[in-house]
Structure formats: C-alpha cells, structure tokens
Phi, psi and omega in degrees: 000124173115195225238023174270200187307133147064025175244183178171130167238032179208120167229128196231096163208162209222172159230125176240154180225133179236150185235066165143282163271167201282154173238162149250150194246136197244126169275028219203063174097006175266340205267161162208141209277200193290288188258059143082332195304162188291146140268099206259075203294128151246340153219144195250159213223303171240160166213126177262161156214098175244153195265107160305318182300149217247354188277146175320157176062000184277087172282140176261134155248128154223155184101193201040040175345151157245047171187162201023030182333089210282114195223026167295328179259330194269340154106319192217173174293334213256317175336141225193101178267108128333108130283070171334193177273110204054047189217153180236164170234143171214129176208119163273146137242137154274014187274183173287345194266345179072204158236097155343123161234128175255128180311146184064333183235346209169054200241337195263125172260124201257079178253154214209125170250018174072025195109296207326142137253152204174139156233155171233186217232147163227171185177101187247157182232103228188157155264155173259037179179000000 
C-alpha cells in the first residue's frame, strides 16, 4: 500500500455497457470506488480493459480523447488500443512514476465501441501522489 515502485493505493474497476456511443471515463476526481469515495488517479500503475462481447467486428478503441486526453501508456492524443471481441488489453508498470495522469489537462480515458452496443470490463491500479 502507497505509491513508490512496484505499491499502489487505488483501485478502480467496473463493468460497463455501451450502447452506440464512445464515453470518457476521467480518471482524476470523477469516478468512485466500491465505497462511493472520489478517485484521484495520479499515476496509473496497471490498467485491464475487456471486450465482453463475442461478435466478429465489435471493436473496443480506448485512447484518444478529444480534449484532455489522458496518453501516459498510448504516447500521443491521436494513438490508439484495438480491443477485439472476447480479447483484453493489459499493461503494467512497476516503477513509482506508473504512467502519469495530469488532472485537468490529461485525464480523459477514451473508449469507443464504434457504433457496437457491447460491454466491457476495466480495472485500473494506480496512486493517488
């Protein structure tokens, strides 16, 4: 518990349903955990994303935002992860900086179901300092 290499004190996961249109989801005082408190991501350490859905072409886009674009793992605004259909995305870090979230400016995790209606699954690991 706490926030140097290979610690974490925040944990944030959900189940979701989209039905068409894409959401942000902001990781940095909008979201609340199992026992309602705000989630103040400041470095994010793991992050799952899985496309529950099993039909061919149902694609997941997360990243690219279009305004505060949260790119600590995707590198640029415009960047972009493909979740396929019954397929996950997983990316860890241990160090102490995780992948960087800045509050206000660089904050918004961006998923897009393309149109689909379809749910998936997240679960981010992360600090809050």
């Amino acid at each position: 518990n706490g926030s140097g290499a290979n610690q974490a004190n925040v944990l944030w996961s959900s189940s979701r349903s989209l039905t068409g249109p894409a959401e942000d989801l902001d990781l940095n005082g909008v979201l609340t955990d199992a026992y309602g408190a705000s989630v103040n991501l400041l470095r994010v350490k793991g992050i799952y994303i899985g496309n529950l859905s099993s039909t061919d072409g149902q694609d997941i886009l997360v990243g690219g935002a279009g305004s505060n674009a949260w790119v600590g793992m995707v590198g640029g605004t415009s960047h972009k992860i493909k979740v396929g259909p019954s397929g996950f995305f997983f990316n860890y870090s241990p160090l102490a900086t995780g992948f960087p979230v800045v509050s206000g400016t660089g904050d918004q995790l961006h998923i897009d179901p393309q149109g689909a209606t379809l749910t998936y699954e997240i679960a981010i690991l992360g600090s809050s300092s």
